[in-house]
N, C-alpha and C positions, 0 to 999 in steps of 0.2 A: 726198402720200399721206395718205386720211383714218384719222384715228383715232377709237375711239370715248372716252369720259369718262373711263374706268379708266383708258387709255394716258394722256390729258391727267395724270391723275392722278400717276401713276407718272414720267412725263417730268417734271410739275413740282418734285415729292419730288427729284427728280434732279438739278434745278439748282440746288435750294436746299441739297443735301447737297454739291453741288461747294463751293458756294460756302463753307460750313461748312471744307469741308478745306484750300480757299485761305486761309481765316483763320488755321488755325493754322499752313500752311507759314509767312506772313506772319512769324506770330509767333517760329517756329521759328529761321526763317530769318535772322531782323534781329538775331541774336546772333551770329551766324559772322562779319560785317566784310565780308564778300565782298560788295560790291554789285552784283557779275555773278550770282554765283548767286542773291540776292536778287530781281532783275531776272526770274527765270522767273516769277514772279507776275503780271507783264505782261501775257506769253503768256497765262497761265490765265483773264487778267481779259476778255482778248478772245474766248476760246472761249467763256467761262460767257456774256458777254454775246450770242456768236451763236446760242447755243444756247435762250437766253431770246427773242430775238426770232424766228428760227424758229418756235417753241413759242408766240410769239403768232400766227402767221400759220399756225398750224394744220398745220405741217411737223414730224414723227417726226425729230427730229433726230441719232437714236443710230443711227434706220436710211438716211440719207440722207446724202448730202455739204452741208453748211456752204456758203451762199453768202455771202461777204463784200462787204463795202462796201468803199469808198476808203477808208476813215477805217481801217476793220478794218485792212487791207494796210500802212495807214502806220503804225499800232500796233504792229504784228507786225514789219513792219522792222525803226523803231524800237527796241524792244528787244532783237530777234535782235543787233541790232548793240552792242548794252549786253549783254548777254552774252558775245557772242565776238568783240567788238572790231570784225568788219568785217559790211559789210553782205551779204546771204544772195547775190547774185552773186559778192561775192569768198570764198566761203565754198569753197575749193578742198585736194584732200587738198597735202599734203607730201610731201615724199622720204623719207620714213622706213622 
């Protein structure tokens, strides 16, 4: 999808204000002890980064689906599974 300058514009403001608000969850968050819930930073680190290179390859990334890498997927595993202990296929409800 083309955009024109402004949208670049606005997209980029976007990713750099993500990035801004991961810094202080970071911060926020490294005082609670929890480093599962620490660990959603992860996540964040891999969308702000799909979203930035989308954003180079001239993709509207707020209005399209995210194509990830390999690298992406095993990031996002990864830490899926540092958060909730198992990995997102064993990621099943309970009997509760």
């Amino acid at each position: 999808m083309a955009f024109d300058a402004g949208r670049f514009k606005d997209l980029d403001a976007m990713v750099r204000r993500m990035g801004a608000i991961v810094s202080v969850f970071e911060v926020r968050s490294s005082t609670l002890g929890n480093k599962s819930f620490s660990a959603f930073r992860e996540l964040m680190d891999v969308y702000i980064e799909m979203c930035a290179r989308e954003l180079k390859q001239g993709k509207d990334f707020a209005e399209a689906p995210l194509n990830p890498t390999s690298d992406d997927v095993e990031r996002v595993n990864a830490a899926f599974e540092r958060i909730f202990g198992k990995r997102p296929d064993q990621f099943t409800p309970t009997g509760t």
